[in-house]
C-alpha positions as CSV (number, residue, x, y, z in Angstrom):
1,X,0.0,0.0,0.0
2,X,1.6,3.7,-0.7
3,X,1.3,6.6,1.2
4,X,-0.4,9.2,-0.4
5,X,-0.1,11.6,2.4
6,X,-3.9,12.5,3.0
7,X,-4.3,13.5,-0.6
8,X,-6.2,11.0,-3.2
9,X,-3.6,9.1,-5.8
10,X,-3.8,10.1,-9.2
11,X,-4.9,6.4,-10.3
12,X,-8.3,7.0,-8.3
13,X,-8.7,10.6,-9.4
14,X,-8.1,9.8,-12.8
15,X,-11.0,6.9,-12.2
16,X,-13.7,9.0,-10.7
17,X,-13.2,11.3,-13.7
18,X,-13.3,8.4,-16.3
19,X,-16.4,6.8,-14.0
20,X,-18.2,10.6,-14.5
21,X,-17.1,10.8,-17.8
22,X,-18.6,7.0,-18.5
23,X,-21.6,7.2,-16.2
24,X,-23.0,10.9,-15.4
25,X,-21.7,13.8,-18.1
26,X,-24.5,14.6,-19.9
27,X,-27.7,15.7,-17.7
28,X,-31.7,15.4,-19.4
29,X,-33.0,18.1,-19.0
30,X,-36.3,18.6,-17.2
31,X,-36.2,15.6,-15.4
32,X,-32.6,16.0,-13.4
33,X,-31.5,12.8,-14.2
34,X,-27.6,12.5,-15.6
35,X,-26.8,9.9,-17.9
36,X,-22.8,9.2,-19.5
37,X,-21.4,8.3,-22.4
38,X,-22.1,4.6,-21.4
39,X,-25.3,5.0,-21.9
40,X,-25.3,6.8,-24.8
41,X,-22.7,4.9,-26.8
42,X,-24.1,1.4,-25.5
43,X,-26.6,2.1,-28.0
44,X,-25.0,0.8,-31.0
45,X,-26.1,-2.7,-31.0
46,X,-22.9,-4.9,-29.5
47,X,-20.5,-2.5,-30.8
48,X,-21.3,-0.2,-28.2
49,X,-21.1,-2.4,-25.4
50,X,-18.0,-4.4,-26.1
51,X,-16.3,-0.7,-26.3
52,X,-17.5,0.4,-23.0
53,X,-16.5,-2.8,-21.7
54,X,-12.8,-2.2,-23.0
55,X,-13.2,1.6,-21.5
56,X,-14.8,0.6,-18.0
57,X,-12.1,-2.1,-18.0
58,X,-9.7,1.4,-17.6
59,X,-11.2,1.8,-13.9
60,X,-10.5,-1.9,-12.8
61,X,-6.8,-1.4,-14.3
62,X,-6.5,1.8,-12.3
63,X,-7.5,-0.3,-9.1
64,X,-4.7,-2.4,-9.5
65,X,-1.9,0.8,-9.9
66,X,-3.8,1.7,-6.3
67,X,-3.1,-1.9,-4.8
68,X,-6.3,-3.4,-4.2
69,X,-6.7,-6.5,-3.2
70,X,-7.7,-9.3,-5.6
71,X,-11.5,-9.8,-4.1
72,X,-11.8,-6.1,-5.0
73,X,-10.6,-6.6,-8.1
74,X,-13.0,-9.5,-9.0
75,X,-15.4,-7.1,-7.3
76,X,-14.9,-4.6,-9.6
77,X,-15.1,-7.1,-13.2
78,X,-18.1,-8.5,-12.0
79,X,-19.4,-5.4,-12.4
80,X,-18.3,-4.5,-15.3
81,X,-19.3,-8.0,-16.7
82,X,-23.0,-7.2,-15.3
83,X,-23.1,-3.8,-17.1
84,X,-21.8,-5.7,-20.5
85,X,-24.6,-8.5,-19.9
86,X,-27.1,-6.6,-19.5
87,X,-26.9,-4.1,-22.8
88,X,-27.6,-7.2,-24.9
89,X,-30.8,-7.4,-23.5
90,X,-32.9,-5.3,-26.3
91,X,-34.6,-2.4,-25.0
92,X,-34.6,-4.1,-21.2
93,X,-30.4,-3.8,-20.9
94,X,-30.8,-0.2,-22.9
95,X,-33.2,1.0,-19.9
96,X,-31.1,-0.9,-17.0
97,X,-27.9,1.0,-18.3
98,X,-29.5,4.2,-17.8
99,X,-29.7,3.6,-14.1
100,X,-27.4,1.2,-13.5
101,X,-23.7,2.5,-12.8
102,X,-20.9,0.2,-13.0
103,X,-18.4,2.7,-13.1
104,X,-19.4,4.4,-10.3
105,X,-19.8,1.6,-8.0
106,X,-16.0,0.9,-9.3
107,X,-14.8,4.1,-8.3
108,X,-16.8,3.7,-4.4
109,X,-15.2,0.8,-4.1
110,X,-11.8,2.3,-5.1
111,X,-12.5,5.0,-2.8
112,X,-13.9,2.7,0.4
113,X,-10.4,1.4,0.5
114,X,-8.0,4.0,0.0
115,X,-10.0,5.4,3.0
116,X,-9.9,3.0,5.0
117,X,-6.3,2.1,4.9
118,X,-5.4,6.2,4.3
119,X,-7.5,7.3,7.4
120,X,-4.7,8.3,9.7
121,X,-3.1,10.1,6.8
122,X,-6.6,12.0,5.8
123,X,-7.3,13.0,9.3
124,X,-3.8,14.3,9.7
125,X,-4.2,16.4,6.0
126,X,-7.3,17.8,7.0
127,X,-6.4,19.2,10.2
128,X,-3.0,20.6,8.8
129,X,-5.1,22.1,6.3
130,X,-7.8,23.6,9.3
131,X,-5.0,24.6,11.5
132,X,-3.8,26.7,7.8
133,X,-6.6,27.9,7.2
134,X,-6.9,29.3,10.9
135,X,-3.6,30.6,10.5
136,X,-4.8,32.9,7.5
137,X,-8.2,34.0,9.1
């Protein structure tokens, strides 16, 4: 496991922005409801979902740079592998990808464990950062 010092490693921030780009970029309007490029592109009939699969795969790769553990990691392809099932259901796995959000539960369960075994570092950023901030006032 590295240190990261309290701040969050570049392979999970460059995750949570692939996981927003993939699952909430583009919002309807009227209803408030945000929808990504997963959706959108999952679409084209198999195409579509074997590419997302290939993208999404991204996250689970960016898990193992962070060091999780294998469960995690088999965690993490099972959803993916959920997601991918369920766009070749016609019209059903077009409506379930709307709501469902692999890559976001990815990037929670990227961020559940760099918090839990980064808590001591955290707590130590964010009160150097208060006691800063304190400073300045």
């Amino acid at each position: 496991m590295k240190d990261y010092s309290g701040t969050a490693p570049k392979p999970l921030l460059k995750a949570q922005k692939l996981a927003n780009l993939l699952d909430t970029s583009v919002k309807i309007p009227l209803i408030n409801f945000r929808i990504g490029l997963d959706a959108l592109v999952g679409l084209i009939p198999g195409v579509g979902d074997v590419l997302m699969l290939v993208v999404s795969f991204r996250i689970v790769q960016l898990g193992k740079q962070m060091g999780l553990p294998r469960g995690l990691i088999k965690v993490m392809i099972r959803n993916c592998l959920l997601d991918f099932g369920l766009g070749f259901i016609p019209v059903v796995g077009d409506i379930a990808d709307f709501f469902y959000k692999a890559n976001q539960a990815n990037v929670r369960v990227m961020e559940k464990y760099w918090v839990s075994n980064n808590k001591d570092a955290i707590d130590k950023h964010t009160q150097d950062m208060l006691e800063n901030w304190k400073a300045a006032q």
